[in-house]
C-alpha positions, 0 to 999 in steps of 0.5 A: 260794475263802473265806478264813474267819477267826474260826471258833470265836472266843470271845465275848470276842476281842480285836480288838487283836491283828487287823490294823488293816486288817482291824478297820477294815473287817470286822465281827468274828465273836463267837460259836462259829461264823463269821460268816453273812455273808461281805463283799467283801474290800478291795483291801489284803486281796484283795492278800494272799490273792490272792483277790477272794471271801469272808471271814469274820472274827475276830483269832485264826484263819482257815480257808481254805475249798478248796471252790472247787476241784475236790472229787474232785480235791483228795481225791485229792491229799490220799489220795495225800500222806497215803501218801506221808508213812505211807511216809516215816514207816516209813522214818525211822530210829531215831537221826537226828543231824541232828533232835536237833541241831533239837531242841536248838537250837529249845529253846535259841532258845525257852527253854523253861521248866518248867511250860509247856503244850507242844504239838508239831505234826507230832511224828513219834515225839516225839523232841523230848518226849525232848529235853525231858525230857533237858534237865531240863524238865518241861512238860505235853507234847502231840503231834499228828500224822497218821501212824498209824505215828507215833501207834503210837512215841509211845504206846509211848514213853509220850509223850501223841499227838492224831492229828490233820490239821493242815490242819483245825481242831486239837482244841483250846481257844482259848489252851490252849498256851504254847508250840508247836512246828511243826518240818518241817512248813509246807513239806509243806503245801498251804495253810500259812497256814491252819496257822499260824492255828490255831497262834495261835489256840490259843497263849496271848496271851504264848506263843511258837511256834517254826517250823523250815524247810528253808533254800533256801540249803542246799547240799542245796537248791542241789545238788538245784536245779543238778543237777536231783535230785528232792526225796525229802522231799515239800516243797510250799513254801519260805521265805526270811526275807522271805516268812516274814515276810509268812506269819507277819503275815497269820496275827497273828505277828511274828518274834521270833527267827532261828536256824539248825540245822546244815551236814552235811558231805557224803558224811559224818554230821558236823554242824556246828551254825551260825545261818547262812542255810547251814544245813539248816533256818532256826528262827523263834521268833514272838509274836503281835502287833497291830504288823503289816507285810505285804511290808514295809508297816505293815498299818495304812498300808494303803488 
């Protein structure tokens, strides 16, 4: 496997906001292309990725190169689970309390403002563009998302979508957002660290992405667990605050801000909304930053 940081970087990155780590012992890419000559990971950095191949640099963002693994199979994992989410798009329903709530409490943990440049990842039918506009805000609002189905509700909504695979580099510009949404979406992914470089890549140096997760302490995840019930929902990943930490920092983000959504009652539709590790999902308001620690270590400490 290569981890390949910095593809498409321009010719004026900042090394400031790279780990120190990896300013010290890695020659940066400058141009629109990664770096040609792939260096030995360090022992600090191979820790991390878990991996003792290649990487190719830049402070903004990584790819992570799957080329290592089986082609054939890992197409066919990535058909099968592009079906599985087209299904699961024609079966959410038309009103959903419990992501509206999401909705409102990712606004009110951002505090978003009128005039920022929005980008919303893993839109779903834009349901949060609706939030916003409820709210009185008007931002310049972009939706990305995979699902034909999705991409069809948005457009007829009048709301502006990007189909788009967010596991591959996102159609955008370095620094084109202020602020990102990425609600429900990083515990589906196989690999989501190579998301959430691109998120900072193409977030502005002042902007703010807001993540949102199941919690692992949810009574609906505990009672799966006991009870030995499947996972309807397609999850691949879960996240406590402390390996949410370790996440965000490889990929040049500090968190910022905790939230959470909301506990349903069960076998009834009543919310009640609540910032406790309870809740259905934990919020994540995160900022790039140079002062990074990985696993509770200041990068820069590190051998």
């Amino acid at each position: 496997m290569t981890v390949t940081l910095g593809a498409g970087l321009p010719a004026r990155a900042d090394d400031r906001c790279a780990p120190p780590e990896w300013r010290r012992t890695r020659r940066w890419a400058r141009s629109s292309c990664c770096c040609e000559h792939g260096e030995k990971l360090s022992a600090s950095v191979q820790a991390c990725f878990g991996t003792q191949d290649t990487v190719r640099c830049g402070p903004y963002d990584c790819h992570i190169d799957s080329s290592g693994l089986d082609h054939a199979a890992l197409t066919a994992i990535t058909a099968r689970l592009k079906g599985f989410y087209e299904l699961r798009a024609a079966e959410e329903p038309e009103r959903d309390p419990e992501a509206l709530l999401r909705f409102r409490k990712a606004l009110d943990a951002v505090g978003l403002r009128s005039g920022a440049r929005v980008l919303d990842v893993g839109a779903k039918w834009g349901g949060l563009s609706a939030v916003i506009q409820a709210a009185g805000l008007e931002v310049d609002y972009t939706g990305v998302d995979l699902s034909e189905a999705n991409i069809e509700a948005g457009a007829a909504a009048g709301v502006r979508f990007v189909h788009a695979d967010v596991t591959e580099r996102l159609p955008f510009d370095d620094h084109s957002f202020d602020c990102v949404f990425c609600l429900e979406l990083l515990e589906h992914l196989i690999i989501p660290l190579s998301l959430l470089c691109e998120l900072r890549r193409v977030l502005t140096e002042n902007g703010r992405v807001v993540l949102s997760v199941p919690s692992p302490y949810s009574w609906v995840e505990a009672t799966r667990e006991l009870l030995g019930r499947p996972d309807p929902e397609g999850h691949l990943n879960a996240f406590t605050t402390p390996v949410m930490k370790n996440l965000t920092a490889l990929a040049g983000f500090e968190i910022e801000r905790r939230a959470g959504t909301s506990i349903r009652i069960p076998k009834t539709l009543k919310l009640i909304p609540t910032n406790s590790i309870l809740a259905r999902s934990r919020i994540y308001v995160i900022r790039p930053s140079s002062d990074l620690a990985f696993a509770g270590r200041s990068v820069a400490s590190l051998p």
